[in-house]
C-alpha positions in Angstrom: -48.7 -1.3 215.0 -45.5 -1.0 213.3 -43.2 1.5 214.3 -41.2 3.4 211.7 -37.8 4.3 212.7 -36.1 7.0 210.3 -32.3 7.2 211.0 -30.9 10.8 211.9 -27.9 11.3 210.0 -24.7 11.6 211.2 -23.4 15.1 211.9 -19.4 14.9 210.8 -17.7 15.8 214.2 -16.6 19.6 214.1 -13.0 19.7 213.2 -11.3 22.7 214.1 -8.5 23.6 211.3 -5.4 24.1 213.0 -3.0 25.3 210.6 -4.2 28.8 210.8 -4.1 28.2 214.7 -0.3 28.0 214.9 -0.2 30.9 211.9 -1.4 33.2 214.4 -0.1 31.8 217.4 3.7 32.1 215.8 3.0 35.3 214.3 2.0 37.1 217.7 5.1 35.1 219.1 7.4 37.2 216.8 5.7 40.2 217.2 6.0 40.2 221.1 9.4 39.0 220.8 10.5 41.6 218.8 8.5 44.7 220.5 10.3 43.3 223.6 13.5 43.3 222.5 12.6 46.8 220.6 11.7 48.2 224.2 14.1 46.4 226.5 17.1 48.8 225.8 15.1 51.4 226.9 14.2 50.3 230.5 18.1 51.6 231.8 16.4 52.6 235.4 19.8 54.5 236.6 18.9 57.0 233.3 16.7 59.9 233.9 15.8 61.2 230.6 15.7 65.4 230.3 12.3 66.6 230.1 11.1 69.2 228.1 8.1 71.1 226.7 8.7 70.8 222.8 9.3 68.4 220.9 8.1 65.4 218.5 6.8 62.1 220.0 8.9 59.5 220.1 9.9 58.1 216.4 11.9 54.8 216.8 13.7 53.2 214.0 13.8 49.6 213.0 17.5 48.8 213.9 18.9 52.1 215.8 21.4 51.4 218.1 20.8 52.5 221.8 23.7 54.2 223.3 22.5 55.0 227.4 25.2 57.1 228.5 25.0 57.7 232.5 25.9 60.3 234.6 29.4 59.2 235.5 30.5 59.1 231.6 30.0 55.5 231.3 28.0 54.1 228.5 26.2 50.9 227.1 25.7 50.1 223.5 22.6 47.7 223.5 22.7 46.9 227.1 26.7 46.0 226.6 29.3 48.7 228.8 31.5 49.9 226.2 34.5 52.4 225.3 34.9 54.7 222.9 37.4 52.8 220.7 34.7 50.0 221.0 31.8 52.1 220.0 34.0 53.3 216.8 34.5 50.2 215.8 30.9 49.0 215.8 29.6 51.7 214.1 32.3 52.0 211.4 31.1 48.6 210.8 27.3 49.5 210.6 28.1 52.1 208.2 30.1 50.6 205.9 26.7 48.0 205.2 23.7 50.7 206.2 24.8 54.4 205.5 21.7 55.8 206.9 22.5 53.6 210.3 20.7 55.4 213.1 21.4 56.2 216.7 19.6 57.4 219.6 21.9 58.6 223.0 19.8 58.5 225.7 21.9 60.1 228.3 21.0 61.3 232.1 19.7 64.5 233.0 22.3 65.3 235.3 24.8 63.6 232.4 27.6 66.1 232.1 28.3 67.9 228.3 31.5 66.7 227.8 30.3 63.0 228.0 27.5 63.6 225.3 29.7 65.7 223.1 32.7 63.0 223.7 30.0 60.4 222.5 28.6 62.4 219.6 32.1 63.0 218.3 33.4 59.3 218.1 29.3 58.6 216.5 30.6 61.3 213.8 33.8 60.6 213.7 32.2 57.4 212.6 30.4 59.0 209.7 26.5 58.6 211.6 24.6 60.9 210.5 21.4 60.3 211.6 21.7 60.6 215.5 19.1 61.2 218.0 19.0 62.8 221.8 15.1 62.0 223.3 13.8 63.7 225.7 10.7 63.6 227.9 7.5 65.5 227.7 6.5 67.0 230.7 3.5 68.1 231.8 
């Protein structure tokens, strides 16, 4: 008795295509990169940010610079302790290139007025416009 033997094909091996793989995997690298360093200026622990009842939810803007101004009058630009002079300077800059440059002073509750007046002044004295004070929403 003669056996027939029938050959199975050959299944091609199952390639996975990895270009796509590291598309995805560098765009969710930029995208956590850049929501980390979006939130990171934000995580001052010494500032306790006013609550209130009104108020908008939070609105950030791509590029606003993050002025955290603490209780004893001293203040950060981006995580950086700077002066008034200092803060002048940069922002003159800014606007000189992006007119509609924003700012958001995020300032202690126990923050005195005269520090958040002295740094909105030198912000307008700087011709910034578009300036922001957040606040919490309490319950």
């Amino acid at each position: 008795m003669n056996k027939l033997s029938f050959k199975r094909p050959q299944l091609p091996q199952a390639q996975l295509p990895l270009a796509p793989l590291i598309d995805v995997v560098f765009i969710l690298l930029i995208f956590f990169l850049l929501s980390w360093k979006f939130s990171k200026d934000e995580l001052d622990l010494d500032i306790r940010i006013p609550t209130s009842t009104q108020g908008d939810s939070e609105q950030r803007l791509a590029g606003e610079i993050i002025i955290n101004l603490k209780t004893s009058g001293e203040f950060s630009i981006n995580g950086q302790i700077s002066t008034h002079d200092a803060l002048y300077n940069k922002l003159a800059r800014l606007v000189s290139v992006y007119p509609n440059q924003a700012v958001r002073i995020r300032f202690d509750q126990e923050c005195k007025g005269q520090y958040i007046a002295d740094v909105i002044s030198t912000c307008v004295r700087a011709k910034v416009w578009n300036i922001s004070l957040p606040v919490e929403a309490s319950n």
